[in-house]
TIRO-2110 file (N, C-alpha, C; in Angstrom, 1 decimal):
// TIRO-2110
-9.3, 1.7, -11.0, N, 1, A
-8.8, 2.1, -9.7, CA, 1, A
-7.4, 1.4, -9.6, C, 1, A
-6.4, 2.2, -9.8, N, 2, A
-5.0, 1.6, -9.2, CA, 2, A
-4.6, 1.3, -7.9, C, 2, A
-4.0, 0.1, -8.1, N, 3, A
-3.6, 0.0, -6.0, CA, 3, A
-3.2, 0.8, -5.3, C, 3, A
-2.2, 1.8, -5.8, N, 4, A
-1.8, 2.7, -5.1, CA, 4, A
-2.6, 3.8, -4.9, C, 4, A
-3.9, 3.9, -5.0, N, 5, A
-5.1, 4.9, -4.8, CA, 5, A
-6.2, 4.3, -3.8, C, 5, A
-6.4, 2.9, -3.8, N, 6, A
-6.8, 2.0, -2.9, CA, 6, A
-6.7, 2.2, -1.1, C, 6, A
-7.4, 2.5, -0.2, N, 7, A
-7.6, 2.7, 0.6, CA, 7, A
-7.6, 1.4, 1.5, C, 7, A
-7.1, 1.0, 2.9, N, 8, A
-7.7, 0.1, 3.3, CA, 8, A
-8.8, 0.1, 3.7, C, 8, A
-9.8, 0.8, 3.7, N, 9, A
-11.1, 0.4, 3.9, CA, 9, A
-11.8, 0.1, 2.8, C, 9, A
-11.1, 0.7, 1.8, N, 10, A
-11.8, 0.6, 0.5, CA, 10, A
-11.1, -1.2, -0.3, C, 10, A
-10.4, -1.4, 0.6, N, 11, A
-10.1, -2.9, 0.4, CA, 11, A
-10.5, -3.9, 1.2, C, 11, A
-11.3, -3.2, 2.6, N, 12, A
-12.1, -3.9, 3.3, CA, 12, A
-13.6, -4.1, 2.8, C, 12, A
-13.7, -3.3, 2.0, N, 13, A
-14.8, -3.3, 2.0, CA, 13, A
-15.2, -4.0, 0.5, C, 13, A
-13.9, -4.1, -0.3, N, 14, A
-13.9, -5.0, -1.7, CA, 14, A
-14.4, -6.6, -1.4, C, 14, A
-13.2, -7.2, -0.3, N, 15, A
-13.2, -8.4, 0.1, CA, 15, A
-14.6, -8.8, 0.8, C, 15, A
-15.0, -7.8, 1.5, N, 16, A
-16.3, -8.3, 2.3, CA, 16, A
-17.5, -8.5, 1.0, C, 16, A
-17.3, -7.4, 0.0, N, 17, A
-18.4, -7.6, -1.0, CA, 17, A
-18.1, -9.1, -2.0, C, 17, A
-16.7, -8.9, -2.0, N, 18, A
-16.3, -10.0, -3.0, CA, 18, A
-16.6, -11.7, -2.5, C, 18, A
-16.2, -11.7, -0.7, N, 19, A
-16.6, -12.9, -0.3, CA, 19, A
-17.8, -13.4, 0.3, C, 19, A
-18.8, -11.7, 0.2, N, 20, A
-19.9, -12.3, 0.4, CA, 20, A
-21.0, -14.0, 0.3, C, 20, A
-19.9, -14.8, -1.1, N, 21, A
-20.5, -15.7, -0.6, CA, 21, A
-20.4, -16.9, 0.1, C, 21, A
-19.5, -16.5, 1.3, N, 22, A
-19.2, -17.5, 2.0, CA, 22, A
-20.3, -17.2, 3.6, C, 22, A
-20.5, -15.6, 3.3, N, 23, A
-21.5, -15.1, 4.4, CA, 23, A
-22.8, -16.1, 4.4, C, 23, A
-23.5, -16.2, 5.3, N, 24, A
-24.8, -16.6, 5.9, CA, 24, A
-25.5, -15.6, 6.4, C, 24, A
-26.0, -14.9, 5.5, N, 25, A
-26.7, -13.6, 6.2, CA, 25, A
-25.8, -12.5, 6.7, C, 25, A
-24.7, -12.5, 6.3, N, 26, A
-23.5, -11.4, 6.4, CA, 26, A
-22.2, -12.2, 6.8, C, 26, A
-21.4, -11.5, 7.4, N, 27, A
-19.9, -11.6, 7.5, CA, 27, A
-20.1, -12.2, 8.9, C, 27, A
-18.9, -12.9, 9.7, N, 28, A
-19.6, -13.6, 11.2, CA, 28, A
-18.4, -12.4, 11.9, C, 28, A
-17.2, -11.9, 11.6, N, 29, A
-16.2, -11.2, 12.4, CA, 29, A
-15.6, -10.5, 11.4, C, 29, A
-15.2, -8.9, 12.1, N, 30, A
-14.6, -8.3, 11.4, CA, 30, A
-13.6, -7.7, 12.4, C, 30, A
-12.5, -8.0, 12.8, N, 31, A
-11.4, -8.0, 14.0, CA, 31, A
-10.4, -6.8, 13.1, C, 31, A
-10.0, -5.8, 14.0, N, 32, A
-9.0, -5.0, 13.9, CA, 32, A
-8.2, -5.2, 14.6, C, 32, A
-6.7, -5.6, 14.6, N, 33, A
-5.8, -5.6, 14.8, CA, 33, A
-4.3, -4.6, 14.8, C, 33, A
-4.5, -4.0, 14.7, N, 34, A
-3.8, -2.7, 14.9, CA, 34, A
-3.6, -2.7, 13.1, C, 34, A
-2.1, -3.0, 12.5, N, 35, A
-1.7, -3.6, 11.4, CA, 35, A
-2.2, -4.2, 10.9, C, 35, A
-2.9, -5.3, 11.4, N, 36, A
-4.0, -6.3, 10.9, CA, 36, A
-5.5, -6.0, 10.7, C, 36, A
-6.2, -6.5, 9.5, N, 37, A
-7.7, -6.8, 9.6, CA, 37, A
-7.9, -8.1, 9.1, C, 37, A
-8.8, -8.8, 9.8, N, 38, A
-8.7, -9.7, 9.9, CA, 38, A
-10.7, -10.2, 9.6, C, 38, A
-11.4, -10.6, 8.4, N, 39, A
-12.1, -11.0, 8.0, CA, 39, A
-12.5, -12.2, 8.0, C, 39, A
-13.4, -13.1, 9.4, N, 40, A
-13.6, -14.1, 9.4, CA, 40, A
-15.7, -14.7, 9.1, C, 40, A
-15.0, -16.0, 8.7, N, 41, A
-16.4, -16.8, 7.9, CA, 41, A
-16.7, -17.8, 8.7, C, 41, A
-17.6, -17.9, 9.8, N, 42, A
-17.6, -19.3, 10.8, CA, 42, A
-18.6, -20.0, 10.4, C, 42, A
-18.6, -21.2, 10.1, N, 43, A
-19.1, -22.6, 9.5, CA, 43, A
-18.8, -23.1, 10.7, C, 43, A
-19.9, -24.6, 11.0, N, 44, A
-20.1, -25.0, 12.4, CA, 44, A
-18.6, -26.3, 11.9, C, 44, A
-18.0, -26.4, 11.1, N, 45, A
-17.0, -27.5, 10.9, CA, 45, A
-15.6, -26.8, 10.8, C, 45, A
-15.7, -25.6, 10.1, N, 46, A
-14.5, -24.8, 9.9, CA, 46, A
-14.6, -23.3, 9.9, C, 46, A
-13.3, -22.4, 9.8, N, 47, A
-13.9, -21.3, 9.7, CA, 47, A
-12.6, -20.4, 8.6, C, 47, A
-13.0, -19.9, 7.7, N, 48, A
-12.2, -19.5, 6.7, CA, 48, A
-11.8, -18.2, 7.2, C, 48, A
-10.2, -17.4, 7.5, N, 49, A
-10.3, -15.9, 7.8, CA, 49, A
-9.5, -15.2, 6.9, C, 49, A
-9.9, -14.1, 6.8, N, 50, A
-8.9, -13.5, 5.0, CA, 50, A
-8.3, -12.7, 6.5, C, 50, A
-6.9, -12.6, 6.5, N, 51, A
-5.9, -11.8, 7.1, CA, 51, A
-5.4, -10.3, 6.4, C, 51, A
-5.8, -9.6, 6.5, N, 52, A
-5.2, -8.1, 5.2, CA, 52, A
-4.3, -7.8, 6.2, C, 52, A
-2.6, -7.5, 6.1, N, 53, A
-1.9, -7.1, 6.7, CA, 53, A
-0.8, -6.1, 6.3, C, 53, A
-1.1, -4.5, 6.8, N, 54, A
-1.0, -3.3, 6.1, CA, 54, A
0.3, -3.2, 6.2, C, 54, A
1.2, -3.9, 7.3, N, 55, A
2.6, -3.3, 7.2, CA, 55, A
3.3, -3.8, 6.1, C, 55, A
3.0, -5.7, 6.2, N, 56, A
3.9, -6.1, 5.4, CA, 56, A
3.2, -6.1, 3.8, C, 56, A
1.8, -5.3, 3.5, N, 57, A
1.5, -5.5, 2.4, CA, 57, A
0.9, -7.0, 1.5, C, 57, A
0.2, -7.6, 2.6, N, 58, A
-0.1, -9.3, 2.3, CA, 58, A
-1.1, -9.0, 2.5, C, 58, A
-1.8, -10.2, 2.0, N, 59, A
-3.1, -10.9, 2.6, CA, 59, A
-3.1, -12.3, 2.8, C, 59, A
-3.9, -13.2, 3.7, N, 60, A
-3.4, -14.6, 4.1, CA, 60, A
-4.9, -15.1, 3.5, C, 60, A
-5.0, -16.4, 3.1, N, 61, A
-6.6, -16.9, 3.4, CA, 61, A
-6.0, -18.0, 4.4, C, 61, A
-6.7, -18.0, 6.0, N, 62, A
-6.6, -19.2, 6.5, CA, 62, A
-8.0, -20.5, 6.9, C, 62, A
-7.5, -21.4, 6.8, N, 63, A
-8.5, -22.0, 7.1, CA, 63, A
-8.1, -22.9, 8.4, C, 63, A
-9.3, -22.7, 9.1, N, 64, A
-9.1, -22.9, 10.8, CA, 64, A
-10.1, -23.8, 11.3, C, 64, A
-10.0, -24.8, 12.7, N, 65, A
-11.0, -25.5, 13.0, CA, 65, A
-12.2, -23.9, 14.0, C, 65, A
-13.5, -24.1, 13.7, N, 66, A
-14.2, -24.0, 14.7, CA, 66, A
-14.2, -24.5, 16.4, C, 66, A
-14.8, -23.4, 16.8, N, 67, A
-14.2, -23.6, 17.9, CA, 67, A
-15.9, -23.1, 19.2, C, 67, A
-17.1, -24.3, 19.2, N, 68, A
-17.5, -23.7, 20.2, CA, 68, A
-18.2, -22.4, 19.0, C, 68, A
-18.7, -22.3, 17.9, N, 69, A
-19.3, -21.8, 17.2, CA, 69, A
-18.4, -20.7, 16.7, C, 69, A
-17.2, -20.3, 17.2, N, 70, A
-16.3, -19.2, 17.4, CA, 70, A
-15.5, -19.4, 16.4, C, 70, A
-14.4, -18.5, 16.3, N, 71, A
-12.9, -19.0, 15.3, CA, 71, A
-11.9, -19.2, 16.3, C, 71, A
-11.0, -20.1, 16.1, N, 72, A
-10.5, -20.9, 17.2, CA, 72, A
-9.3, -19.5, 17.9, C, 72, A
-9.0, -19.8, 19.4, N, 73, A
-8.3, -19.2, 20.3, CA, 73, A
-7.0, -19.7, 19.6, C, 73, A
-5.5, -18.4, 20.0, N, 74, A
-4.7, -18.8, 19.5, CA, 74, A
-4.4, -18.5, 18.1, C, 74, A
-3.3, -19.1, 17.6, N, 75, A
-3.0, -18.6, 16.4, CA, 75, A
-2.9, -20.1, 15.7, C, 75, A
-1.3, -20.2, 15.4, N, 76, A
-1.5, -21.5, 14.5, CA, 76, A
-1.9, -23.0, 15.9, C, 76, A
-1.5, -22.6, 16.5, N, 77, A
-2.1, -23.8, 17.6, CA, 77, A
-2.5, -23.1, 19.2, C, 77, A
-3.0, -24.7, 19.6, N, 78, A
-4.1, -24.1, 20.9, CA, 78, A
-4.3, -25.3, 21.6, C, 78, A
-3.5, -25.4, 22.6, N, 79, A
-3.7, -27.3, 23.4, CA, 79, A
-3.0, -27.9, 22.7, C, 79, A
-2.3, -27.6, 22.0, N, 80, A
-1.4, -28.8, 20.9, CA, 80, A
-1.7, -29.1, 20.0, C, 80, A
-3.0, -28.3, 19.6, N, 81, A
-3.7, -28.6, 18.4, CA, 81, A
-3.6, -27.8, 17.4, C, 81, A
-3.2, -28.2, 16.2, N, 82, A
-3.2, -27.2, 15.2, CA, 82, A
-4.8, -26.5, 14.8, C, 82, A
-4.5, -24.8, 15.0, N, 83, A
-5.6, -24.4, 14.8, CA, 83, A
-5.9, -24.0, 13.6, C, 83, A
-4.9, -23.1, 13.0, N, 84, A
-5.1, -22.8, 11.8, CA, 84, A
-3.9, -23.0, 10.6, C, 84, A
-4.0, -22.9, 9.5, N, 85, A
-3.0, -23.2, 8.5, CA, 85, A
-3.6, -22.4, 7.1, C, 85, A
-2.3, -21.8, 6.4, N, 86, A
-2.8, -21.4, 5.6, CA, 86, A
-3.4, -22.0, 4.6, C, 86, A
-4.0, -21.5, 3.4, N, 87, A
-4.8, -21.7, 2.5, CA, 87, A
-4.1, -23.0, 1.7, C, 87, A
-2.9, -22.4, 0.8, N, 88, A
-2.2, -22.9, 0.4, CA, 88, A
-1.3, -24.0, 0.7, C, 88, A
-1.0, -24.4, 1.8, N, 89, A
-0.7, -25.3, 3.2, CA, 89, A
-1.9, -26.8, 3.4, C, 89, A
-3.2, -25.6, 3.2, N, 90, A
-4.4, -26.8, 3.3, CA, 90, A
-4.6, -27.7, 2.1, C, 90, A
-4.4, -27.3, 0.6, N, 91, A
-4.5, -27.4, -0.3, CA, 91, A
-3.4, -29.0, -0.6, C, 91, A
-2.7, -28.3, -0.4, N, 92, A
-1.1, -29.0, -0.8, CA, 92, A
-1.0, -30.2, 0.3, C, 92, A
-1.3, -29.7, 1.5, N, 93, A
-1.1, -30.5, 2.6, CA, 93, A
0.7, -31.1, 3.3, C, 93, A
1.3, -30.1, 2.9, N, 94, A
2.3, -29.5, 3.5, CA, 94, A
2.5, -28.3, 4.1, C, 94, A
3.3, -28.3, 5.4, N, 95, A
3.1, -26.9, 6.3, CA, 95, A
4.7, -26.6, 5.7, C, 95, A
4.5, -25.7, 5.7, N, 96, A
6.0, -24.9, 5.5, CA, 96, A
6.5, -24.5, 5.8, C, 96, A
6.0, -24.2, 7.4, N, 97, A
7.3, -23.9, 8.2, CA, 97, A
7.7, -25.0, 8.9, C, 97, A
7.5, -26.0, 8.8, N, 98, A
8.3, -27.3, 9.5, CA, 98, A
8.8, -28.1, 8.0, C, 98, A
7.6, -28.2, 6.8, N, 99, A
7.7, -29.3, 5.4, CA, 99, A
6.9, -30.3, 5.6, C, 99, A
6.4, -30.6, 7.6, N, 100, A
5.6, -31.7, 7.4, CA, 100, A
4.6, -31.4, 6.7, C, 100, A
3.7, -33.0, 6.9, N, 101, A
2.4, -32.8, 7.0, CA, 101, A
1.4, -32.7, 8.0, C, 101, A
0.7, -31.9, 8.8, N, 102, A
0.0, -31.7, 9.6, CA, 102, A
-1.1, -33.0, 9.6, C, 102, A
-0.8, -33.5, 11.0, N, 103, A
-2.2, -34.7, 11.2, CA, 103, A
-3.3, -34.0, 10.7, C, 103, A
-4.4, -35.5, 10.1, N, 104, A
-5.2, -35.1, 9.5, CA, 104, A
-5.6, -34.7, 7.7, C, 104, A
-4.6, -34.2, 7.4, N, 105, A
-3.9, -34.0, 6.3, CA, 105, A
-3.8, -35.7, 5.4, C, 105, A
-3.9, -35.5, 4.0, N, 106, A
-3.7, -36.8, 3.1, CA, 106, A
-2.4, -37.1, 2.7, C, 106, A
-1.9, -37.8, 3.5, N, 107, A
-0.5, -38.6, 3.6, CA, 107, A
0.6, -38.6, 4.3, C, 107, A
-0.5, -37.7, 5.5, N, 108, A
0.4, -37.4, 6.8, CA, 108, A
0.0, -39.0, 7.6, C, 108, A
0.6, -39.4, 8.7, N, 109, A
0.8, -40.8, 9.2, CA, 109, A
-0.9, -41.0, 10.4, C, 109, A
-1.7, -40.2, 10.3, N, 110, A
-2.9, -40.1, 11.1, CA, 110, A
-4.1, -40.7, 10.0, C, 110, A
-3.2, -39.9, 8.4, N, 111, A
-4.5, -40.1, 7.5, CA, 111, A
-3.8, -40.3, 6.1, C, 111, A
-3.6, -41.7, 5.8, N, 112, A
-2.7, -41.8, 5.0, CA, 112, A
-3.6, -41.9, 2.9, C, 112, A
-2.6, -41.5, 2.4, N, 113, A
-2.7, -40.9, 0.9, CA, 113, A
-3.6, -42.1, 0.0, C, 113, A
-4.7, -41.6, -0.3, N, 114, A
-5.6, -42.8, -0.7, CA, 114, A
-5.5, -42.6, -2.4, C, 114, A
-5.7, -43.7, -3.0, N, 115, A
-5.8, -43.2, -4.5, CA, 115, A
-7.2, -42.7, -5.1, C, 115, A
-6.4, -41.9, -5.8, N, 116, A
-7.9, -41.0, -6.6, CA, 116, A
-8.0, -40.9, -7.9, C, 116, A
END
């Protein structure tokens, strides 16, 4: 199947098979957004959401705090609290739209860089 034959549903429906295993007895949200679909995984600690976004041709993986069993209100923040951050953001532990480190984070000044 070439991408340009690929359907967005038929790419919603890849990712849902594909990340089945982050499911617990299925998928916890499946949010349409006009341009957006938005594929979320709620864990009682965190909640993982694959972003598919048709205009600009992306996909995001974010990983978000829980919220109240939910996926958090808001986007990247909510009370002043960082809600979500991308994948690659969480990994690295640099935000890249500012360069910091988000509190919390290993070597940001809340939670400083331990050796490993």
């Amino acid at each position: 199947m070439s991408a340009a034959s690929v359907t967005p549903a038929e790419l919603v429906e890849f990712a849902q098979r594909e990340l089945a295993f982050l499911a617990q007895g299925g998928m916890d949200g499946l949010d349409e957004r006009g341009t957006q679909t938005v594929l979320a995984y709620v864990r009682p600690e965190i909640t993982l959401e694959l972003e598919l976004d048709w205009r600009e041709e992306t996909a995001f993986m974010l990983v978000c705090r829980t919220v109240g069993g939910r996926p958090p209100p808001g986007y990247y923040r909510h009370d002043g609290r960082l809600m979500r951050m991308h994948l690659a953001e969480a990994l690295t532990g640099v935000t890249s739209r500012t360069g910091a480190r988000p509190s919390g984070c290993a070597g940001s000044p809340a939670r400083p860089a331990t050796a490993r």
